[in-house]
KOLKE-791429 format. One record per atom (N, C-alpha, C): residue number from 1; atom name; x negated, y, z negated. Coordinates in nm, 4 decimals, always signed. Layout:
# residues N
nr_atom_px_py_pz
NUM_CA_X_Y_Z
...
***
This chain:
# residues 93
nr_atom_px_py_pz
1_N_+1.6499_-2.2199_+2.6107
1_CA_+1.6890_-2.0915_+2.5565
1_C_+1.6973_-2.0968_+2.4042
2_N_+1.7584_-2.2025_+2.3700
2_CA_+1.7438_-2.1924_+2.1813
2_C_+1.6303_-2.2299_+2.1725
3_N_+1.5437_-2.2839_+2.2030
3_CA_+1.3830_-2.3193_+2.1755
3_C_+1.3097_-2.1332_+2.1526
4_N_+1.3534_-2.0220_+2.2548
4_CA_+1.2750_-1.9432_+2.2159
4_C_+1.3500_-1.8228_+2.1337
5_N_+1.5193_-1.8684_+2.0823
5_CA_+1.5582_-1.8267_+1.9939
5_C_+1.4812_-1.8438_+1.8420
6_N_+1.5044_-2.0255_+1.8543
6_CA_+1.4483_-1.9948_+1.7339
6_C_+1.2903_-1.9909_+1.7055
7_N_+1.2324_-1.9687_+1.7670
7_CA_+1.0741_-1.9188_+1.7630
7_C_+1.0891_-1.7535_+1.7249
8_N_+1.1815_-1.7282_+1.7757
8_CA_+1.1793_-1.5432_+1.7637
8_C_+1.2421_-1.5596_+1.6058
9_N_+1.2893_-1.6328_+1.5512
9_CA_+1.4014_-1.6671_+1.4407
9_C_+1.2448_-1.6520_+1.3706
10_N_+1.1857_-1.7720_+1.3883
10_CA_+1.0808_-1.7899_+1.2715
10_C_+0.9756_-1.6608_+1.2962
11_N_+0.9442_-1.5952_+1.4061
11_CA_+0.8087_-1.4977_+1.3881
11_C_+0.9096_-1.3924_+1.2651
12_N_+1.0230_-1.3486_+1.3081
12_CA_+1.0996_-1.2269_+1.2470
12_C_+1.0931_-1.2966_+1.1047
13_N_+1.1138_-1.3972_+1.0638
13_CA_+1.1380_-1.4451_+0.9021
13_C_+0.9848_-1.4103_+0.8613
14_N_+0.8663_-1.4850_+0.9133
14_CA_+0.7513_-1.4855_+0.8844
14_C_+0.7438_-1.3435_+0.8692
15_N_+0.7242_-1.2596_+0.9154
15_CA_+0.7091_-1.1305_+0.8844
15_C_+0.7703_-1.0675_+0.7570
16_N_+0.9271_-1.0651_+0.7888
16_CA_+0.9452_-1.0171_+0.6286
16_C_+0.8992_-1.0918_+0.5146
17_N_+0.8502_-1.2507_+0.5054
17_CA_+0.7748_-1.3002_+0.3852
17_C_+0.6645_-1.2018_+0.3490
18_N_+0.5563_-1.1949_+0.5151
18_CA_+0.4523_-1.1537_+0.4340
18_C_+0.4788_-0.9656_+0.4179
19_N_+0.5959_-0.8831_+0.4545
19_CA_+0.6347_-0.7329_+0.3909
19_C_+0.6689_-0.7728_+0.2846
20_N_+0.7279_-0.8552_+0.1927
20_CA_+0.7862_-0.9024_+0.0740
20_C_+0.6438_-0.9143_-0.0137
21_N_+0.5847_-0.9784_+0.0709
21_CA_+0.4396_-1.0380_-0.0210
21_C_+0.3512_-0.8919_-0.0914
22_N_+0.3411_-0.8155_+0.0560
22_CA_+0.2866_-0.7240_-0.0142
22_C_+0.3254_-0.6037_-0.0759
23_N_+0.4367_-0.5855_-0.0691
23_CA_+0.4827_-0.4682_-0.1991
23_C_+0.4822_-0.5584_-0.3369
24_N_+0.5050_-0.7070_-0.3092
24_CA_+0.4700_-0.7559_-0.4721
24_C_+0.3358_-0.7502_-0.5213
25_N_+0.2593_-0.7075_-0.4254
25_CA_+0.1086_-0.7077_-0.4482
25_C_+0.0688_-0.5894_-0.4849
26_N_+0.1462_-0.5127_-0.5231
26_CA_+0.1150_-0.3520_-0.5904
26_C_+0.1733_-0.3618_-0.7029
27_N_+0.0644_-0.3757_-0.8127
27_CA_+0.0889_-0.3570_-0.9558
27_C_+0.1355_-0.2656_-1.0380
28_N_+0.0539_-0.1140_-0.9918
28_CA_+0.1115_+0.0207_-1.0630
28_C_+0.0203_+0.1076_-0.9308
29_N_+0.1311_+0.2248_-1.0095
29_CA_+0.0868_+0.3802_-0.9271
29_C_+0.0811_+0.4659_-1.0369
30_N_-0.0383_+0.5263_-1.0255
30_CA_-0.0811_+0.6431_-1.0895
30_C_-0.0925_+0.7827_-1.0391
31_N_-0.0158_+0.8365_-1.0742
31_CA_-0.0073_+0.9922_-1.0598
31_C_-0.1653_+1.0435_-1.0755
32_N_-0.1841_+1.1205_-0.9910
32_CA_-0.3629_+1.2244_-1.0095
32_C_-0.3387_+1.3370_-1.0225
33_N_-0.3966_+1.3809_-1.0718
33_CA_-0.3761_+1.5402_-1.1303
33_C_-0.3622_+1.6770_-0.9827
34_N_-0.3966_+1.5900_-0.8773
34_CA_-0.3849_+1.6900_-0.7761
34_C_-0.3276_+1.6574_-0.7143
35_N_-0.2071_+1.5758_-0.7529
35_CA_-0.0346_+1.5334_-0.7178
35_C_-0.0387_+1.4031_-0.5962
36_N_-0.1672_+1.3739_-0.6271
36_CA_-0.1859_+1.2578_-0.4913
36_C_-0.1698_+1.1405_-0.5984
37_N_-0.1349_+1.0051_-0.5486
37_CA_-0.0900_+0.9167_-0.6515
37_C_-0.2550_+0.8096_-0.5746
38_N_-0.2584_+0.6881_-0.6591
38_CA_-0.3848_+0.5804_-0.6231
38_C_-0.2594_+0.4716_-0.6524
39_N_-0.2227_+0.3851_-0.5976
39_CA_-0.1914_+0.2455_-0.5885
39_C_-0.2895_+0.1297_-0.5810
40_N_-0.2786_+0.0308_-0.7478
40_CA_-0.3627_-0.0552_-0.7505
40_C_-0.2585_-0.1872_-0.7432
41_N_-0.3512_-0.2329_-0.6576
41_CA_-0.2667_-0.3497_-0.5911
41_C_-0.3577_-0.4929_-0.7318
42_N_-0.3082_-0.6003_-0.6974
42_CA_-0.2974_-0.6885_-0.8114
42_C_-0.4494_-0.7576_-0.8006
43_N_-0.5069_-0.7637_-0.6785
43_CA_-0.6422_-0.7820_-0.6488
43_C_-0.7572_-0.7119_-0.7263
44_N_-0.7124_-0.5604_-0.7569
44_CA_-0.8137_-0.4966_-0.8287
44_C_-0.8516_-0.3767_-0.7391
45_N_-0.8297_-0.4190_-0.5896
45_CA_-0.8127_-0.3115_-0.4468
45_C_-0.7266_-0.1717_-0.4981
46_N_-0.7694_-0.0905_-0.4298
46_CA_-0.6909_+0.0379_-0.4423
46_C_-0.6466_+0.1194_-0.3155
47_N_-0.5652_+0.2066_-0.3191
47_CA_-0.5495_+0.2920_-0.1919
47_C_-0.4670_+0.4135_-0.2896
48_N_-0.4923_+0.5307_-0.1711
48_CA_-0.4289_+0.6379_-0.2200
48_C_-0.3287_+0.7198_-0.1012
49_N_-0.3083_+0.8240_-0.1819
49_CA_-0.1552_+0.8717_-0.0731
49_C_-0.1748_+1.0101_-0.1330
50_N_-0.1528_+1.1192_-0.0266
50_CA_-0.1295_+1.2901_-0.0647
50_C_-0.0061_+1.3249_-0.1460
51_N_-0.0310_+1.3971_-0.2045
51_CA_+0.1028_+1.4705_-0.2511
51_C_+0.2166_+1.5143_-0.1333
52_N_+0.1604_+1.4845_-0.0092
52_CA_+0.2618_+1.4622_+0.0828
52_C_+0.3190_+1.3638_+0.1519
53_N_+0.2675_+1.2764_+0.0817
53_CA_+0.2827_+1.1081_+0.1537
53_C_+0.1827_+1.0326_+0.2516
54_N_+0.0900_+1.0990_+0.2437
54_CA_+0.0310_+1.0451_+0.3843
54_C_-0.1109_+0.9650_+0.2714
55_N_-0.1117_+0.8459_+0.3763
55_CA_-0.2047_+0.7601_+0.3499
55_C_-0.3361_+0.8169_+0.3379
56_N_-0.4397_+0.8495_+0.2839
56_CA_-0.5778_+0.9074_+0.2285
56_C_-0.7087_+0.8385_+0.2686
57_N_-0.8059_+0.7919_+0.2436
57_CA_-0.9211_+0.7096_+0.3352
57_C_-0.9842_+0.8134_+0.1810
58_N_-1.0574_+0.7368_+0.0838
58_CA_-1.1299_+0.7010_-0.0460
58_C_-1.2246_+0.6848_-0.0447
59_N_-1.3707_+0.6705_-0.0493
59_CA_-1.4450_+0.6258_-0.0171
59_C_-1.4724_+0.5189_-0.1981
60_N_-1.5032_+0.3761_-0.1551
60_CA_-1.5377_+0.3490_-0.3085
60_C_-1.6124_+0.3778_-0.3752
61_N_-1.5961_+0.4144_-0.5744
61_CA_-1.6833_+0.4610_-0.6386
61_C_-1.6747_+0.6202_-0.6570
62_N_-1.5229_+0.6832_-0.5675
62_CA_-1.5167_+0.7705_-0.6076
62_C_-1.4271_+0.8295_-0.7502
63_N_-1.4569_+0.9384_-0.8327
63_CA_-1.4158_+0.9147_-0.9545
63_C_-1.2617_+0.9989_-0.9067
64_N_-1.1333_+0.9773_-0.9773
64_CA_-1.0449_+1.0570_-0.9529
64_C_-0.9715_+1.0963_-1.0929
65_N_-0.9090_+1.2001_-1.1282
65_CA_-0.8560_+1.2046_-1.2759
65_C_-0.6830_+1.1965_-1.2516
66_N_-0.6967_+1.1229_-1.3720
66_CA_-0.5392_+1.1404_-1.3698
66_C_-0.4464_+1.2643_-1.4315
67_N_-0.3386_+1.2477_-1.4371
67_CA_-0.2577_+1.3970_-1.4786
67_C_-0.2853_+1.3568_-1.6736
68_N_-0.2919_+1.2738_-1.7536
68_CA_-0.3280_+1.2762_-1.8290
68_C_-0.4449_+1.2996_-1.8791
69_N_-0.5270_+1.3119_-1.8063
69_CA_-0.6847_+1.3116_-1.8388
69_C_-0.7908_+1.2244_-1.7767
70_N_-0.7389_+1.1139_-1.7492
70_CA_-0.8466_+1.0027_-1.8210
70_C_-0.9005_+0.9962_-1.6293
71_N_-1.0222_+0.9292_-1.6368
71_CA_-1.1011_+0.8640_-1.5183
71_C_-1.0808_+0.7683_-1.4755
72_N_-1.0602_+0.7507_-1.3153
72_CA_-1.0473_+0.6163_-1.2747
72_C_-1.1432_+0.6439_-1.1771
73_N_-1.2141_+0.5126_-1.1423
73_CA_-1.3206_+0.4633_-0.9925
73_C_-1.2448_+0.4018_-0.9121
74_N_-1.2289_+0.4390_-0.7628
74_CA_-1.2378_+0.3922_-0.6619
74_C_-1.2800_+0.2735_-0.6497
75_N_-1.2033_+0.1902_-0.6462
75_CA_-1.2256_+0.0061_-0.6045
75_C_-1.1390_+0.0223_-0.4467
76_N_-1.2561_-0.0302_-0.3857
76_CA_-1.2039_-0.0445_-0.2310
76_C_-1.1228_+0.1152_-0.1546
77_N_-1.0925_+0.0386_-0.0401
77_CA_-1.0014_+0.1550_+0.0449
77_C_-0.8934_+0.1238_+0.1275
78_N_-0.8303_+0.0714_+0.1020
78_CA_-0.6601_-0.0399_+0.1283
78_C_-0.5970_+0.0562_+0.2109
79_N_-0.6819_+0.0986_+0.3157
79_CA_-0.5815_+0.2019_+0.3494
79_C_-0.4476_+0.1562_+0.4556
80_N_-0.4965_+0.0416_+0.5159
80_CA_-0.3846_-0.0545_+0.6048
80_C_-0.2567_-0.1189_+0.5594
81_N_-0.2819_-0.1529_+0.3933
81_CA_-0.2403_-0.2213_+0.3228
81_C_-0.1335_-0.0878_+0.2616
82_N_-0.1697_-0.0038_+0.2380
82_CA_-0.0614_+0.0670_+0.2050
82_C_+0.0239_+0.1558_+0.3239
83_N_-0.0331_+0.1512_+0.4242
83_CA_-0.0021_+0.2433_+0.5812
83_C_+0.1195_+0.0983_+0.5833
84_N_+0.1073_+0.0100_+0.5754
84_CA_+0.2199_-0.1214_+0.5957
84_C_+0.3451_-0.1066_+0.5007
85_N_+0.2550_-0.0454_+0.3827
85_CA_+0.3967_-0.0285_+0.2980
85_C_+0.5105_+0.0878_+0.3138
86_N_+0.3802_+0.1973_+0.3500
86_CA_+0.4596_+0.2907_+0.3474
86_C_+0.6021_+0.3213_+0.4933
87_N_+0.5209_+0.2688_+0.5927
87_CA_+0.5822_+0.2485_+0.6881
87_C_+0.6826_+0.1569_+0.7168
88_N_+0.6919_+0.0249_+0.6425
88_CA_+0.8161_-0.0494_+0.6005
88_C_+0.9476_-0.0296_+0.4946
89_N_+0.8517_+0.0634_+0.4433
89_CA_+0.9880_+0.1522_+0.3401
89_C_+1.0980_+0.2773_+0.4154
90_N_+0.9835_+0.3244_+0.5384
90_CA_+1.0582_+0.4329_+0.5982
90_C_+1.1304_+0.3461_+0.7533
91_N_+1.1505_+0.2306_+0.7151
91_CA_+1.2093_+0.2237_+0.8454
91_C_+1.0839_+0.1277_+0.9642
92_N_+0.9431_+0.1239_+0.9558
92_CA_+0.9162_+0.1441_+1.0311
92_C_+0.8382_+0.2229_+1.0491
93_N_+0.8816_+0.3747_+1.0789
93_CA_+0.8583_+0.4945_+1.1398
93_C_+0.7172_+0.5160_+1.1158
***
């Protein structure tokens, strides 16, 4: 019985390392002018999110503007990678 305590001990730790790992793996968020934000993770990867929260699907190479002006390209489509974050911030849910 403690043999599959602490196995359940280590999967539950292992997990929050790697939820820990990856919100450190998001460098900045940029606001877009059509209130949807792009999260660039430290890889150079990107993902985006609606002005309502919901995770987006990007295709790469697409151009998006920011609320200041300027142009950014679509690097990648992280869309798992941020569906993990967002869903570990809410609980889960």
């Amino acid at each position: 019985m403690l043999k599959v305590i602490a196995t359940a001990a280590a999967v539950l730790f292992s997990a929050n390392v790697a939820l820990a790992a990856d919100k450190a793996n998001v460098d900045k968020s940029i606001p877009l002018k059509d209130g949807s934000t792009v999260y660039i993770f430290k890889d150079g990867k990107m993902a985006m999110e609606d002005k309502l929260g919901r995770v987006v699907p990007m295709k790469p190479g697409h151009v998006m503007q920011t609320k200041d002006g300027q142009s950014i390209l679509m690097v990648g489509n992280e869309l798992a990678r941020l569906d993990w974050i967002r869903k570990s911030d809410l609980g889960g849910k």
